[in-house]
TIMARTOR-469832 format. One record per residue (C-alpha): residue number from 1; residue in one letter; x, y negated, z negated. Coordinates in steps of 0.5 Angstrom, whole numbers, m for minus. Example, Ala and Ser with C-alpha at 12.3 -4.5 7.8 and 13.67 -1.06 7.14 Angstrom:
2
+-----+------+-------+-------+-------+
| seq | type |     u |     v |     w |
+-----+------+-------+-------+-------+
|   1 |    A |    25 |     9 |   m16 |
|   2 |    S |    27 |     2 |   m14 |
+-----+------+-------+-------+-------+
END
This chain:
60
+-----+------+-------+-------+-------+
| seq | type |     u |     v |     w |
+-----+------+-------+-------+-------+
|   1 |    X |   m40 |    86 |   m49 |
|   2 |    X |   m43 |    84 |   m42 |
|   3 |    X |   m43 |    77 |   m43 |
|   4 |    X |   m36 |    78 |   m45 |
|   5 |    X |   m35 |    83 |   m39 |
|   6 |    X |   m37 |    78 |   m34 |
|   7 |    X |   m33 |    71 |   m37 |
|   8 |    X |   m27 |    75 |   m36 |
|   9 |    X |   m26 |    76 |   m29 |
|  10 |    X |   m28 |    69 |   m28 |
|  11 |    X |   m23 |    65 |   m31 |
|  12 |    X |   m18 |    71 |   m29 |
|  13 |    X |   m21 |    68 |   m21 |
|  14 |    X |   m20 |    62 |   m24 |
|  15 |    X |   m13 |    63 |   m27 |
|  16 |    X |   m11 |    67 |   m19 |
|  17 |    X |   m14 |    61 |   m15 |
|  18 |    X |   m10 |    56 |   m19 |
|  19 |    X |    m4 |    60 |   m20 |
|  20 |    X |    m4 |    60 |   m12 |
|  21 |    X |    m6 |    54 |   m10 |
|  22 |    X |     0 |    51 |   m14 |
|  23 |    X |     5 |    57 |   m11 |
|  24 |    X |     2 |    54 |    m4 |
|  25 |    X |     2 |    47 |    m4 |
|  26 |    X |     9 |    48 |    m8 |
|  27 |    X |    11 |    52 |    m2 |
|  28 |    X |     8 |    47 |     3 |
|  29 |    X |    11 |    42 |     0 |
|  30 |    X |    18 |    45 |     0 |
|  31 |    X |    18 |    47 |     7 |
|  32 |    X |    14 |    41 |    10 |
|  33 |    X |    19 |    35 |     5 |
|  34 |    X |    24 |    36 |    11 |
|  35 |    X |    20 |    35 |    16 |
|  36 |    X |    16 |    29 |    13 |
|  37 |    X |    21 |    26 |    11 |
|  38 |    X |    25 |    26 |    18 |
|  39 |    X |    19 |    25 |    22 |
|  40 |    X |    17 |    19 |    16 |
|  41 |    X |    25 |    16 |    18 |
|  42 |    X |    23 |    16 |    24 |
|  43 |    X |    18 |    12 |    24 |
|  44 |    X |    20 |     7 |    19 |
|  45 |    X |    26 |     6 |    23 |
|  46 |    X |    21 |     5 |    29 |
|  47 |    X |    17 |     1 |    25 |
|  48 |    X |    24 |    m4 |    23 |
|  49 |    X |    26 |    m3 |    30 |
|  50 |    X |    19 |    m7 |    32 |
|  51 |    X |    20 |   m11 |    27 |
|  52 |    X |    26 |   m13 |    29 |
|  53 |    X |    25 |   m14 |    36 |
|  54 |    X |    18 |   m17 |    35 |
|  55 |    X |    21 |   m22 |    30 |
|  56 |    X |    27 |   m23 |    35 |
|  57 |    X |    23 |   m24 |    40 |
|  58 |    X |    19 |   m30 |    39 |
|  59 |    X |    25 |   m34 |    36 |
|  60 |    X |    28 |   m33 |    43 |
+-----+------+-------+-------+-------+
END
């Protein structure tokens, strides 16, 4: 019964660790998405604009 005892509340810290691990990154993701996913447009079109000109550039 004590062995029992103490595997219990390891997995329960177990299950509660992953459970809000799993809600933060979830919340993270959902809050972070439109952030990332506008600062990453961003930088894709400064990257494409860099391109362009650095490609454009030299055929000049």
């Amino acid at each position: 019964m004590p062995k029992q005892a103490k595997n219990k509340p390891k997995k329960q810290h177990e299950w509660v660790f992953a459970i809000l691990l799993f809600v933060f990154f979830a919340w993270l993701g959902q809050l972070e998405l439109t952030h990332y996913e506008q600062s990453g447009i961003a930088v894709i079109d400064a990257a494409l604009a860099g391109k362009r000109s650095s490609h454009s550039e030299p055929s000049k």
